[in-house]
C-alpha positions as CSV (number, residue, x, y, z in Angstrom):
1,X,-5.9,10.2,2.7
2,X,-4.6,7.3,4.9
3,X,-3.4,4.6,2.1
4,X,-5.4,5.6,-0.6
5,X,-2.8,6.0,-3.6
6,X,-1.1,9.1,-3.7
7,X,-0.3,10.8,-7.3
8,X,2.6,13.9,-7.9
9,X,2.9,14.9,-11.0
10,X,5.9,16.5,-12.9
11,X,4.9,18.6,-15.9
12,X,7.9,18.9,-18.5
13,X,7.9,21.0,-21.8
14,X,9.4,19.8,-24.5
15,X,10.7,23.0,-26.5
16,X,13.1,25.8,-26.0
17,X,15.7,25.1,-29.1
18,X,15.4,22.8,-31.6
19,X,13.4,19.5,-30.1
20,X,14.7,20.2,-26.5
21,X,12.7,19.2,-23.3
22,X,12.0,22.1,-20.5
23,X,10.7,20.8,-17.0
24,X,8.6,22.2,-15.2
25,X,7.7,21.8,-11.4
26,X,3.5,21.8,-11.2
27,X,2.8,19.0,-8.3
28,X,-0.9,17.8,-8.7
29,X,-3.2,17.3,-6.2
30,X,-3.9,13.4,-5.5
31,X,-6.1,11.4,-7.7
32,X,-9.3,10.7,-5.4
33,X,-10.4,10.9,-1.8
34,X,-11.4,8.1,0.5
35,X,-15.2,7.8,0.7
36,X,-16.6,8.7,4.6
37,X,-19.6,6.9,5.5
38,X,-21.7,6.6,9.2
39,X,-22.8,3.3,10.3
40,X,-24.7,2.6,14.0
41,X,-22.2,0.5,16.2
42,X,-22.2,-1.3,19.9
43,X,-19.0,-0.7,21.8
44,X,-18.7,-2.7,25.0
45,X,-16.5,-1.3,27.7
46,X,-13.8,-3.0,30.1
47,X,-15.5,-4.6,32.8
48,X,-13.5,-2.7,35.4
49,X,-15.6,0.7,34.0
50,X,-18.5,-0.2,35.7
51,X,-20.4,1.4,32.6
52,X,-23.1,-0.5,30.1
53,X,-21.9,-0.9,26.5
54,X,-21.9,2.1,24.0
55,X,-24.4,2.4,21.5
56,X,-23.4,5.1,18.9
57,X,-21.9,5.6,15.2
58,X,-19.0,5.0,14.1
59,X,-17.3,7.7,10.9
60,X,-14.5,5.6,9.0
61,X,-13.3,5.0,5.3
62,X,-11.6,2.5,3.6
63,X,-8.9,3.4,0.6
64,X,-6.9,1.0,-1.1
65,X,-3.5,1.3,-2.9
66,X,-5.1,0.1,-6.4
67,X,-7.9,0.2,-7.4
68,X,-7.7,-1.2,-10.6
69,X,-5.6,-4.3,-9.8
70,X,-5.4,-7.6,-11.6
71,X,-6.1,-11.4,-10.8
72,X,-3.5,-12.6,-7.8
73,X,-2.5,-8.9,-6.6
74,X,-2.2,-8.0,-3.1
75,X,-4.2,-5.0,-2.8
76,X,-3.1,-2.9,0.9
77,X,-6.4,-1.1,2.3
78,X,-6.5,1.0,5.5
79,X,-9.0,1.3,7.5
80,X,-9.4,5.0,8.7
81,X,-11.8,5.6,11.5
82,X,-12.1,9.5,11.6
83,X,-14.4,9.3,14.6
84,X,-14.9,6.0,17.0
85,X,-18.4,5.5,18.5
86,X,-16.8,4.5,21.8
87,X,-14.4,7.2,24.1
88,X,-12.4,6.8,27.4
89,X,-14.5,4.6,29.6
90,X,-13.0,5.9,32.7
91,X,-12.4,9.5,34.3
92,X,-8.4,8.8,34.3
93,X,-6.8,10.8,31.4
94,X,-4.6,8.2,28.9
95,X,-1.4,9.4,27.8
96,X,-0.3,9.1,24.4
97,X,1.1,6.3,22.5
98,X,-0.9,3.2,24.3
99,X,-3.7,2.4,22.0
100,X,-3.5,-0.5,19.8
101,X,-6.3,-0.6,17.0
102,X,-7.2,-4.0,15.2
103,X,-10.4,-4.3,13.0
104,X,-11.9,-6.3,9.7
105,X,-12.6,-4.4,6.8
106,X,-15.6,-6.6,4.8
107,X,-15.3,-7.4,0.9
108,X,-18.4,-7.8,-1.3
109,X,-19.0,-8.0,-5.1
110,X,-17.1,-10.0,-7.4
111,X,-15.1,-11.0,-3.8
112,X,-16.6,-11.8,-0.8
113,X,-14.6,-12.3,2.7
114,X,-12.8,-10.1,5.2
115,X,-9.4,-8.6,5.5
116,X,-7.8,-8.2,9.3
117,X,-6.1,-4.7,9.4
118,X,-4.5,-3.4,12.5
119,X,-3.0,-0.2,13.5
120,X,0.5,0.8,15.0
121,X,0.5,1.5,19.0
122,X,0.0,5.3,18.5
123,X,-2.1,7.9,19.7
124,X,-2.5,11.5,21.3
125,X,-3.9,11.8,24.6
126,X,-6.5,11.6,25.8
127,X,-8.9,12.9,28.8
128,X,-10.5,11.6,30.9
129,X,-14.2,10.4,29.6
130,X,-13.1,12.2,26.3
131,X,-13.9,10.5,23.0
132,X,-11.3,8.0,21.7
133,X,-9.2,9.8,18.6
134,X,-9.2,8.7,15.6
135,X,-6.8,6.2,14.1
136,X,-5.7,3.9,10.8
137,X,-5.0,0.6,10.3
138,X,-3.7,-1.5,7.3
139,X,-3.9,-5.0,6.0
140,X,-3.5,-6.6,2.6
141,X,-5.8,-9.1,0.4
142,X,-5.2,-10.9,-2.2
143,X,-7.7,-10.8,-5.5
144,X,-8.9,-13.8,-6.9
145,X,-11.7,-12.8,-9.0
146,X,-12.0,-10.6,-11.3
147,X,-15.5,-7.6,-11.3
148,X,-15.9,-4.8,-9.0
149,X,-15.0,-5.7,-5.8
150,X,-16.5,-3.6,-2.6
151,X,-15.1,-2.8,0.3
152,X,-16.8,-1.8,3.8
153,X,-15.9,-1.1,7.7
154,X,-16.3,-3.8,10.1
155,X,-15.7,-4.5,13.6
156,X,-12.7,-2.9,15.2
157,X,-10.9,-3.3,18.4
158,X,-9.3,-0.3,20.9
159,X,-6.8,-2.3,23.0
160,X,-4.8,0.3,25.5
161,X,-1.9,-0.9,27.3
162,X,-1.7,1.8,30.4
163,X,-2.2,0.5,34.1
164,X,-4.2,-2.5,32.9
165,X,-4.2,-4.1,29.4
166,X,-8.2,-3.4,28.7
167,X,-10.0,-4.0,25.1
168,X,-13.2,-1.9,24.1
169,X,-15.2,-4.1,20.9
170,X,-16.7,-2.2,18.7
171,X,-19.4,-3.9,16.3
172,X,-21.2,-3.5,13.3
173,X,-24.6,-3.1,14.6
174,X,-26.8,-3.8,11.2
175,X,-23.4,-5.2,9.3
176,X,-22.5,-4.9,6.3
177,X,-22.2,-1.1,6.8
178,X,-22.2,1.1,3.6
179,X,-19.3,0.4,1.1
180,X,-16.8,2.9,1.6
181,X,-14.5,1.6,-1.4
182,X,-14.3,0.0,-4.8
183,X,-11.9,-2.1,-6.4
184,X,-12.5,-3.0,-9.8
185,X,-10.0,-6.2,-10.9
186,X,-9.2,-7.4,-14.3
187,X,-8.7,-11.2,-15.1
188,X,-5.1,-12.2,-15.2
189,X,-3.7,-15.9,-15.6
190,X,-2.1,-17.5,-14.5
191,X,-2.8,-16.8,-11.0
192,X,-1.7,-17.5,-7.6
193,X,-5.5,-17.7,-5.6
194,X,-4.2,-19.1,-2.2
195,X,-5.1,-17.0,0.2
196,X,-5.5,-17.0,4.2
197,X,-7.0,-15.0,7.1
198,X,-6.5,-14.6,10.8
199,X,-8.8,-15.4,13.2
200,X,-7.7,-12.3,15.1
201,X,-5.3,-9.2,14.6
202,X,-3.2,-9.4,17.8
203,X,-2.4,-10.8,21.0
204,X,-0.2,-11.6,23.7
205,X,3.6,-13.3,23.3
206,X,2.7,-17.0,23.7
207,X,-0.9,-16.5,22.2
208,X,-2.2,-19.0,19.6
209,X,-3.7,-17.1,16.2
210,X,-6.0,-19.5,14.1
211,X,-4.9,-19.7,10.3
212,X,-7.7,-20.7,7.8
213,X,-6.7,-20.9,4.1
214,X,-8.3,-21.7,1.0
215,X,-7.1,-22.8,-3.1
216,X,-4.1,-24.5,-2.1
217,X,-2.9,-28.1,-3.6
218,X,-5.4,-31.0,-2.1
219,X,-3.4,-32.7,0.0
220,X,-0.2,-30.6,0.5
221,X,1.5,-30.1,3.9
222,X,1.3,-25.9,4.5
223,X,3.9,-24.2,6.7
224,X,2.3,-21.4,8.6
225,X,4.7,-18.8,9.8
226,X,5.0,-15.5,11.6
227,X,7.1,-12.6,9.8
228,X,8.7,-9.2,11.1
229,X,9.3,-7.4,8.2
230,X,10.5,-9.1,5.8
231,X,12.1,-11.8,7.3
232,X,10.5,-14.3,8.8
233,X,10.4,-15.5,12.6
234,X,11.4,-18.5,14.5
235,X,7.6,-19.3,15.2
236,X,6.1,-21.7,12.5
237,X,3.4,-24.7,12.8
238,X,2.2,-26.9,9.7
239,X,-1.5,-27.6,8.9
240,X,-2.6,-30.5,5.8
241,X,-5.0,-28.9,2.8
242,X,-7.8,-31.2,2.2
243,X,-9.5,-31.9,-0.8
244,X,-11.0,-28.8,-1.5
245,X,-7.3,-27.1,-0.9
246,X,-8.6,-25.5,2.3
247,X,-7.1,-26.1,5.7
248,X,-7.3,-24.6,9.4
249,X,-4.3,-24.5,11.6
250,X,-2.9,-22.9,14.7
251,X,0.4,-20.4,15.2
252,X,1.6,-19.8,18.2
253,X,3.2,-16.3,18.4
254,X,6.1,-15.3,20.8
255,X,8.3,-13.0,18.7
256,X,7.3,-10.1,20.2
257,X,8.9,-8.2,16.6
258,X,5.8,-10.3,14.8
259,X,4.6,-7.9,12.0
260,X,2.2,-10.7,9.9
261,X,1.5,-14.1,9.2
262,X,2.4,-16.1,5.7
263,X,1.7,-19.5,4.8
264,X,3.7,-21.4,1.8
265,X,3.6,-24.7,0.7
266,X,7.5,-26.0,-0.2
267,X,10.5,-25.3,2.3
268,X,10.3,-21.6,1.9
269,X,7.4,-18.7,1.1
270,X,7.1,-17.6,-2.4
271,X,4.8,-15.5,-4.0
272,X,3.6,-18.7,-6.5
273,X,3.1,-21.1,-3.7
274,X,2.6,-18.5,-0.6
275,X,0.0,-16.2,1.0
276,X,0.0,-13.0,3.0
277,X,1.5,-11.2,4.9
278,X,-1.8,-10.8,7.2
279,X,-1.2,-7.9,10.0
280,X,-0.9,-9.3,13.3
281,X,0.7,-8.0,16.2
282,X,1.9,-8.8,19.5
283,X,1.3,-7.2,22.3
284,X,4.1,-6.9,24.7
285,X,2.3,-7.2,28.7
286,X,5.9,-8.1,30.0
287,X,6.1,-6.5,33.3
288,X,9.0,-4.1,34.1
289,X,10.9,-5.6,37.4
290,X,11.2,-3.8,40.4
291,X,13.9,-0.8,40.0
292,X,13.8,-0.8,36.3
293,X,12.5,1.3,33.5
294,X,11.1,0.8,30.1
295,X,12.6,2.8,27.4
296,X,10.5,3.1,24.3
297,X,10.9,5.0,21.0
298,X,9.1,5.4,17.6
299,X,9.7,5.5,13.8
300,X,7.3,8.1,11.8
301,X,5.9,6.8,8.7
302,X,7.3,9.5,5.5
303,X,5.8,10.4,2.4
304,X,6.8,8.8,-1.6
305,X,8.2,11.9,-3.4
306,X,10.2,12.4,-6.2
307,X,12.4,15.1,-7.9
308,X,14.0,16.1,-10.9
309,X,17.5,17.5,-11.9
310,X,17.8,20.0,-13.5
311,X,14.8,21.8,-15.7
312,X,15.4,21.3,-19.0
313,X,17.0,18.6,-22.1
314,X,18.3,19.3,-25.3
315,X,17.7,16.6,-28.0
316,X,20.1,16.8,-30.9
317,X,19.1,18.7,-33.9
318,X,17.8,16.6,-37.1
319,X,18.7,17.9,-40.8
320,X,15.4,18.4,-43.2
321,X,15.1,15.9,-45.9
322,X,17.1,13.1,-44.0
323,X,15.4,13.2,-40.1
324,X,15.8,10.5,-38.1
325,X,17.2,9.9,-33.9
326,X,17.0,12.8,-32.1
327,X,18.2,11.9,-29.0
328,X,19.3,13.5,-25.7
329,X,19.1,11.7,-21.9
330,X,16.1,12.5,-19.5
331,X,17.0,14.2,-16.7
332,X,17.5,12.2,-13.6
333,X,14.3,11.3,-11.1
334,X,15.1,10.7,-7.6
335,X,12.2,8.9,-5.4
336,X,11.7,8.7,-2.4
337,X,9.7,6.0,-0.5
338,X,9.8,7.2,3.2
339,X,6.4,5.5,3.9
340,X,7.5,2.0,5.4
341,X,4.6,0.3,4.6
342,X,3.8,-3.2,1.9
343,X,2.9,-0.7,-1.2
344,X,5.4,-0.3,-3.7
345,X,4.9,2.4,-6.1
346,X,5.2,3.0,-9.7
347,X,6.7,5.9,-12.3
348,X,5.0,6.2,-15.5
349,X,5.7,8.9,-18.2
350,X,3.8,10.0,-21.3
351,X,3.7,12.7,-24.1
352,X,1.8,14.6,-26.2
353,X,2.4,15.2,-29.9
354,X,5.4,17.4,-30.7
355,X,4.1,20.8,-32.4
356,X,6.0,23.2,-34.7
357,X,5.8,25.4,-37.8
358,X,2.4,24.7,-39.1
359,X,2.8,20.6,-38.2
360,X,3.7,18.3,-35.5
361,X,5.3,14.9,-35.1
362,X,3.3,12.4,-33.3
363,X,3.6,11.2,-29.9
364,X,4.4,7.7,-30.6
365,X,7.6,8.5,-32.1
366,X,9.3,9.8,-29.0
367,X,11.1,5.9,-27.4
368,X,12.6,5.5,-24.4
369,X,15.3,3.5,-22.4
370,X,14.8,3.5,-18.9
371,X,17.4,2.5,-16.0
372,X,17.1,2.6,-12.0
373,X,19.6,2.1,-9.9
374,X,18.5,1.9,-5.8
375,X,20.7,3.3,-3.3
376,X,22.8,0.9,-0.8
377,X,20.5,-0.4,2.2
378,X,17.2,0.1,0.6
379,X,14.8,-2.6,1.3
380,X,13.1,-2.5,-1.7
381,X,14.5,-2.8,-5.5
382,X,13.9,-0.7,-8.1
383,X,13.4,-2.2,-11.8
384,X,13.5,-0.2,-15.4
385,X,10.5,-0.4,-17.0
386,X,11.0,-1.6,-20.8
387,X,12.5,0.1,-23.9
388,X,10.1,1.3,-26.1
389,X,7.1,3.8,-27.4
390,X,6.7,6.4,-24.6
391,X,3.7,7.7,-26.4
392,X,0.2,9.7,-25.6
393,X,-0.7,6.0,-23.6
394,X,2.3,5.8,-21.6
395,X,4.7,3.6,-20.8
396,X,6.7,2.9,-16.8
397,X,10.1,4.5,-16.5
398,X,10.6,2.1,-12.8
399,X,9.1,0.7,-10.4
400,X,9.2,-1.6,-7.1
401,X,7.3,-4.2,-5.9
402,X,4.7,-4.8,-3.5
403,X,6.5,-5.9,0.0
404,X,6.2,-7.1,3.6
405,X,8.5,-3.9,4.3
406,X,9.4,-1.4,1.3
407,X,11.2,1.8,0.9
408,X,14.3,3.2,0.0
409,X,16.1,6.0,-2.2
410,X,15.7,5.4,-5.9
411,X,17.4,7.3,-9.4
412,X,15.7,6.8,-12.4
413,X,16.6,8.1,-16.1
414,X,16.3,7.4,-19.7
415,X,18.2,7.2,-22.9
416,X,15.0,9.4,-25.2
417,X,15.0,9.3,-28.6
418,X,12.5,11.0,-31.0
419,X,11.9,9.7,-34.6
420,X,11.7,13.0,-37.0
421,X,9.9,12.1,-40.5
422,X,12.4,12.8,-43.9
423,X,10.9,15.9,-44.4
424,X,9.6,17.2,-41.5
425,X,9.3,21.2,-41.7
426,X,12.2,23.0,-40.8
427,X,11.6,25.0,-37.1
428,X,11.5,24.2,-33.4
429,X,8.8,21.2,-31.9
430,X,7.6,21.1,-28.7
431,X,5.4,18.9,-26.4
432,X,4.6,17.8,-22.8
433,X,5.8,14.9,-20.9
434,X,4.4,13.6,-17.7
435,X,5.6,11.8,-15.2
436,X,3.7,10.4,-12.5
437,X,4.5,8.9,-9.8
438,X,1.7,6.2,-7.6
């Protein structure tokens, strides 16, 4: 489902002996599915085709990582187009891996503006004359107002690098097309608004990308700045805000590593005085020298999973008449976030009441304490979510943050403790706990 969030859930029992928790192992299917819609689009060819531009329709969706976020998140959308309107525009057959998809996915609503999303240099190949495959690309926004904020597919780019480095544009014919996605953000202050965009997705090392940016300080000087990961690059410019806290600069881009573009006021980027990243990439049109050979690899993208050890927990018996803790430890989570993308991701746990002999004790007396520890060389950090009422609501266990580059190996547990009333009926109590992971 390309970005859209992706939900496992853990089902655990809480029963078997006296107030003892049983897991079980029932993975759910994920919480919604990206939205496919048709829109009419004009595709021009290369030049060197010798063909007249493509008229045709375009299948795509967008999905975004949440869609429920608050003022001043960075929301990650893809951009999936199952089936391009334009296909190989010459009889030569492609081989894989030498497309390089860029595109603007249009906000509406409560938000207006675009966000530039682009694509990793992957695909299958293809024959000659055959249609172009499908592909993804990702980019991040940042919300600034709050309402239901849609989202639609706009242009795209198909730049392959093979022989010749070509570009096939692909536009919107009667833009906006249909909204594919919506967002529906909830006031939050205070609130960092700054926010930029790219006047376009890629190009070559030594190319100059155009940075616009709005809601910074009037007046401030704003360092513009390429990043590869999460670190950032040697390539940096300044531009001035005016009054309004809007400015336009230029960034020239020769780190051929160059994942995104930031822009910060202060010496360094941080998330209360910074915006971005913005996907950009470059693409490398170095040509090999005569008797050499480029080597090339690739790193596939994972999956965020989580398990559990062990499938069940004792808590400690409580004597009728006095009650009180009954407490036992949770058993350990281990996730795993294989994905490599900016999305961080988020464990949450609630319960139901616990039920017995003709009574039950209610679900807001189980508490929790959570801890996460994150395995050596992960690069992101996992935090405990706080002690407190687990409850039929819920309450987060861990989480990490939204990144440049996240991922990592991360164990997750709890100190559990269930408040008995005095004279709760003598017998055994049981209830379910959920965890889910997004």
């Amino acid at each position: 489902m390309g970005s859209t969030t992706r939900r496992r859930r853990w089902a655990s029992l809480l029963g078997a002996t006296a107030l003892a928790v049983t897991a079980g192992g029932a993975l759910a299917c994920p919480a919604g599915a990206a939205t496919n819609v048709d829109f009419a689009t004009h595709c021009i060819p290369p030049a060197v085709a010798g063909i007249p531009p493509i008229d045709g329709t375009t299948t795509a969706n967008i999905s975004v990582d949440n869609t429920s976020p608050k003022v001043g998140d960075t929301v990650t959308v893809t951009y999936k187009v199952v089936k391009p309107a334009a296909s190989n525009p010459t009889a030569i057959s492609l081989p894989a891996d030498i497309m390089t998809p860029t595109g603007k996915v249009t906000l509406g609503g409560a938000q207006t503006g675009t966000v530039t999303v682009a694509g990793p240099k992957k695909n299958d190949p293809v024959a000659g004359n055959a249609a172009f495959p499908g592909f993804d690309m990702t980019g991040t926004f940042k919300v600034t107002s709050p309402g239901a904020i849609t989202l639609s597919p706009g242009d795209y780019n198909i730049h392959t690098s093979y022989i010749l480095e070509l570009d096939t544009p692909c536009t919107v014919t009667n833009p906006p097309a249909p909204v594919s996605e919506t967002a529906t953000a909830t006031d939050a202050n205070p609130v960092n608004q700054r926010d930029i965009s790219l006047g376009s997705a890629s190009g070559k090392p030594g190319d100059s990308v155009t940075v616009t940016g709005s809601k910074f300080t009037p007046g401030a000087t704003v360092t513009l700045a390429g990043r590869s990961g999460a670190a950032q690059t040697a390539d940096t410019a300044t531009a001035t805000a005016d009054s309004s806290g809007a400015f336009s600069g230029s960034l020239v881009v020769n780190d051929k590593t160059t994942t995104g573009v930031v822009a910060f006021e202060g010496s360094a980027y941080s998330d209360a005085k910074g915006a971005g990243p913005k996907a950009y990439v470059v693409i490398d049109n170095t040509p090999i020298p005569a008797g050499s050979q480029k080597l090339t690899t690739k790193v596939n993208a994972g999956s965020l999973s989580m398990s559990q050890a062990g499938d069940s927990v004792a808590l400690s018996a409580v004597d009728y008449g006095t009650g009180g803790a009954s407490t036992g430890d949770l058993n350990a989570v281990t996730v795993k976030d294989f994905r490599g993308g900016p999305a961080g991701w988020s464990l949450t746990g609630k319960v139901t009441d616990f039920t017995g002999p003709g009574a039950k004790i209610d679900a807001g007396a189980l508490s929790w304490t959570p801890a996460c520890a994150t395995k050596a060389g992960s690069p992101s950090t996992c935090q405990a979510g706080s002690s407190g009422t687990v409850g039929s609501s819920g309450a987060t266990l861990a989480s990490t943050p939204n990144g440049t580059l996240t991922g990592g190996e991360f164990t997750a547990n709890a100190k559990l403790s269930l408040n008995v009333p005095a004279f709760t009926p003598p017998g055994s109590y049981s209830g379910v706990l959920t965890l889910t992971l997004s």
